[in-house]
C-alpha positions as CSV (number, residue, x, y, z in Angstrom):
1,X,-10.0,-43.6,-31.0
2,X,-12.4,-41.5,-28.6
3,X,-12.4,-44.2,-25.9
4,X,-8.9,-43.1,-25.3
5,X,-10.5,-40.4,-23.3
6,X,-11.5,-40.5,-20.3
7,X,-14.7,-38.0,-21.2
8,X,-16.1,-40.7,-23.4
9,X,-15.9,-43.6,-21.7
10,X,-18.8,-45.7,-21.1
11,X,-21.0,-43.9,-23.7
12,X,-22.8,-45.5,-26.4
13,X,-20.4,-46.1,-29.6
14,X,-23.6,-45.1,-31.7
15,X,-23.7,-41.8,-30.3
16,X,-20.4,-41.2,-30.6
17,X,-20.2,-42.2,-34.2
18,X,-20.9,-38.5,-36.0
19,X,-17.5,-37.2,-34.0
20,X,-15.8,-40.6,-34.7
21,X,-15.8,-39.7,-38.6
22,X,-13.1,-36.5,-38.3
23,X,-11.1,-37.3,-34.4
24,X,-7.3,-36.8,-34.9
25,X,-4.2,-37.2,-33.0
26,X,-1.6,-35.4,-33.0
27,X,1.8,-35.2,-31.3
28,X,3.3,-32.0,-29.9
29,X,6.4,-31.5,-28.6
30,X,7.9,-29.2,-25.6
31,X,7.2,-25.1,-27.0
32,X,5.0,-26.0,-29.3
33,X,1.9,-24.1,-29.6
34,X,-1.3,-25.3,-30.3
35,X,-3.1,-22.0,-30.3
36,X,-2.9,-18.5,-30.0
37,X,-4.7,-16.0,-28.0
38,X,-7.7,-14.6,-30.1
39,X,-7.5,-17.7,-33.0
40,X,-10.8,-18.4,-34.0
41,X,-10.9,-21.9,-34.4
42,X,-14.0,-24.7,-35.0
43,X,-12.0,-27.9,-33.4
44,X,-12.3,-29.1,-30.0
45,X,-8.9,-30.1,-28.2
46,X,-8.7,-32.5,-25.5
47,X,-5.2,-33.5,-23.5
48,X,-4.7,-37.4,-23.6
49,X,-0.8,-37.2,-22.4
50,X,1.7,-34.7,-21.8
51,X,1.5,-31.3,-19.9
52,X,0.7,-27.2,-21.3
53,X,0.4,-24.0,-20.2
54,X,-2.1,-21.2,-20.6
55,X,-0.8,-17.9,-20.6
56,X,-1.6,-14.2,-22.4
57,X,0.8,-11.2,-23.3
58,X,0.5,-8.4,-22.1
59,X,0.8,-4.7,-24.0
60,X,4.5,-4.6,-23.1
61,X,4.5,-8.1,-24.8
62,X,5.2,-9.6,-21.6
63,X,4.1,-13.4,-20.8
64,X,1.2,-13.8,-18.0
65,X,1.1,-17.0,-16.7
66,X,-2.8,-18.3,-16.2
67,X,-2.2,-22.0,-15.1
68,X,-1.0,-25.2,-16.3
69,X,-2.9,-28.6,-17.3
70,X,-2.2,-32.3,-17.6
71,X,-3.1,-35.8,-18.9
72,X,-6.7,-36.1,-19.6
73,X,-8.0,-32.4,-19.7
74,X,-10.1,-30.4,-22.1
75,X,-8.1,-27.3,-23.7
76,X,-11.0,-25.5,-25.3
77,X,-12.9,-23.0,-22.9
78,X,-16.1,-24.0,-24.6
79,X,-18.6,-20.8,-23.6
80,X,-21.7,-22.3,-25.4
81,X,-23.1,-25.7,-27.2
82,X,-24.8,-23.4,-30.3
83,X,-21.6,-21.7,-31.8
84,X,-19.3,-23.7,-34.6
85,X,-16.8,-21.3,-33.8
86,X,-14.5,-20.4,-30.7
87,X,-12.6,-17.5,-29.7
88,X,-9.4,-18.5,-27.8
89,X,-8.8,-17.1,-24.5
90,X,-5.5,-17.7,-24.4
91,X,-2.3,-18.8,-25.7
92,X,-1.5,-23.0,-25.2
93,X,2.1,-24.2,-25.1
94,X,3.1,-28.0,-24.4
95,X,5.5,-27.9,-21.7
96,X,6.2,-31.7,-22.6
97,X,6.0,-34.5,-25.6
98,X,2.4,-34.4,-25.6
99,X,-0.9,-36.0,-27.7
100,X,-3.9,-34.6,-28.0
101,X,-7.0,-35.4,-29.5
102,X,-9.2,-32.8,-31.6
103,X,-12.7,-33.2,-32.8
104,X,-15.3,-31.4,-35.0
105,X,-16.7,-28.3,-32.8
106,X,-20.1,-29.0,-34.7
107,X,-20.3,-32.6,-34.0
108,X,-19.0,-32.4,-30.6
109,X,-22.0,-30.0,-29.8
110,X,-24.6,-32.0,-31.4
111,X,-23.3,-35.2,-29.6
112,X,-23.0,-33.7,-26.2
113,X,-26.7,-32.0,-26.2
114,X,-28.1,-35.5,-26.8
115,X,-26.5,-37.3,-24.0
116,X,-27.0,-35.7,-20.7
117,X,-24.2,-37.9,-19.4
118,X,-21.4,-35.6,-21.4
119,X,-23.3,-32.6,-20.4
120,X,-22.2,-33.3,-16.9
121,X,-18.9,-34.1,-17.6
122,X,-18.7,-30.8,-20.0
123,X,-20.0,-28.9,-16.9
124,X,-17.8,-29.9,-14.6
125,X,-14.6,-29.5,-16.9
126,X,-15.7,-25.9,-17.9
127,X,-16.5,-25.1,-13.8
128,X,-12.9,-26.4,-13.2
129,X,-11.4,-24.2,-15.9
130,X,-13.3,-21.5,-14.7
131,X,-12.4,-21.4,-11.0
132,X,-8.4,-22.0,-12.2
133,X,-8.8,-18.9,-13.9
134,X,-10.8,-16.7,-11.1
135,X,-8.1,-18.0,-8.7
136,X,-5.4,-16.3,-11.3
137,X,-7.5,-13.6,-11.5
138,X,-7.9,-13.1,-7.9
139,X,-4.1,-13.7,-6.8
140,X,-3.5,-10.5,-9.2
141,X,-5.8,-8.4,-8.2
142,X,-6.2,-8.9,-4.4
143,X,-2.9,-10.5,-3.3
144,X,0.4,-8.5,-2.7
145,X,3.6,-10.9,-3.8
146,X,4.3,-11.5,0.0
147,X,0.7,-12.9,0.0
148,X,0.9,-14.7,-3.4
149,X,4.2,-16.7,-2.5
150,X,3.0,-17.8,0.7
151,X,-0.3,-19.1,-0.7
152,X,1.9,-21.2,-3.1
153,X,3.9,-22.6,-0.7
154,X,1.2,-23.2,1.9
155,X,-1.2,-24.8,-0.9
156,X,0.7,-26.7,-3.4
157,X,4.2,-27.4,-1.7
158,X,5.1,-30.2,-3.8
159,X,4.6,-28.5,-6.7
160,X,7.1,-25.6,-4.9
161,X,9.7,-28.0,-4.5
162,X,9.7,-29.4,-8.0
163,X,10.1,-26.5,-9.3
164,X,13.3,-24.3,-10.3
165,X,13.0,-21.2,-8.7
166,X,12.6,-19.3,-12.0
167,X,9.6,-21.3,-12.9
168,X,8.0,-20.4,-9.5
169,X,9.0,-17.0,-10.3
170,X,7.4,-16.8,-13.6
171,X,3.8,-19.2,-12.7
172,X,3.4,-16.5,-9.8
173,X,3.8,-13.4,-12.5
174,X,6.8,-11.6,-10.4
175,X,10.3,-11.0,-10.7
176,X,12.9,-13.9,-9.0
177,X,14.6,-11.0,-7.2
178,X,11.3,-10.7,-5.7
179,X,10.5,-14.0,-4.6
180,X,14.3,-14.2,-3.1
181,X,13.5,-11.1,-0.7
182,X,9.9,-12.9,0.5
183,X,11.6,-16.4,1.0
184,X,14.6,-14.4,3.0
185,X,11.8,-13.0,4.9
186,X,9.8,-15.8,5.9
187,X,13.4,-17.4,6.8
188,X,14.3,-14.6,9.2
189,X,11.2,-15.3,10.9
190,X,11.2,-18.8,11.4
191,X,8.4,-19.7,9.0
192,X,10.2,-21.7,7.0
193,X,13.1,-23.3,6.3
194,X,15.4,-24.5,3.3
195,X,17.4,-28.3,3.6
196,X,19.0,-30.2,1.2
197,X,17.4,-28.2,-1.7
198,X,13.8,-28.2,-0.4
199,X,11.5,-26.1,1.3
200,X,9.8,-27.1,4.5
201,X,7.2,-25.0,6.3
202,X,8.0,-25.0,9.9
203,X,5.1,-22.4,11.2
204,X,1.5,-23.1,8.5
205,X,-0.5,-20.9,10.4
206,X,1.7,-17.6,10.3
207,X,2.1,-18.3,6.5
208,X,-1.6,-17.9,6.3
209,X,-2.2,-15.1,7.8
210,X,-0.1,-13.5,4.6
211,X,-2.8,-14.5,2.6
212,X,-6.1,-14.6,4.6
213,X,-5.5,-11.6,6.6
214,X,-8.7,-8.6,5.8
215,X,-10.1,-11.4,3.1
């Protein structure tokens, strides 16, 4: 069962063999929620296939988008390898059919200290989860929404274009009104331009400087 993940593979099936004992998987379907902000919880979740969000609410009980995560990815913002318990962060709803394996918090611990191999990996999943949420954290705190759409569209234009406008709205945390008058904008100025349903950037560098400018 682990070696469906990616994070396992390659390791010796002996030292995997105290985490093989409870592993589940489980199916999820699109709005399900797997947990909830604040759930104190002694599993281990890892994506194998499908597509969730991470959001919080806010005290107006108002949804604020953090980021998003696909096939493959670790769910549970580990913060150290001696507790049998976690905090959540964060709320975590599929956006998609999805299956995810879960594992003993305990046993995961005790597997990954004794193999520096999973250490690494574990490292470098936690950094990556961390830096998605200090770039959330800095596009709301530093970046106006004139700076925050033109970062999206300069960075991740594909993603742009696949989306429906009210997604982009609500993955960038401001109103679709909003984003209408800052698209209309960078229109009137040549920056970019819509065709056939898509946005293409006709002027990078002036899109930049929205976001870049006194960082």
């Amino acid at each position: 069962m682990l070696e469906q993940l990616d994070f396992f593979k390659g390791c010796d099936p002996q030292k995997l063999s105290p985490l093989s004992i409870n592993t589940k998987i489980k199916n999820y379907e699109a709005s399900d929620i797997l947990v909830y902000e604040d759930d104190d919880i002694n599993r281990v979740y890892f994506l194998l296939e499908g597509e969730v969000k991470f959001y919080k609410v806010d005290r107006f009980d108002n949804e604020v988008f953090l980021y998003t995560l696909k096939d493959q990815a670790l769910l549970t913002n580990i913060g150290s390898l001696d507790c049998d318990r976690i905090s959540c962060f964060s709320n975590v709803e599929f956006l998609s059919h999805s299956r995810v394996m879960s594992c003993d918090l305990k046993a995961f611990n005790e597997v990954v200290k004794n193999d520096n191999t999973l250490l690494i990996r574990l490292v470098n999943l936690l950094a990556n989860q961390k830096q998605m949420i200090d770039c959330m954290v800095t596009m709301g705190m530093v970046h106006d929404v004139t700076a925050k759409v033109a970062k999206m569209l300069h960075g991740n234009l594909d993603l742009y274009n696949s989306l429906k406008k009210q997604e982009i709205s609500y993955r960038l945390n401001i109103q679709p009104a909003t984003l209408s008058r800052v698209l209309a904008k960078f229109i009137r100025k040549g920056i970019i331009i819509e065709e056939d349903h898509k946005t293409l950037i006709l002027l990078p560098d002036e899109l930049a400087y929205y976001f870049t400018e006194g960082l």
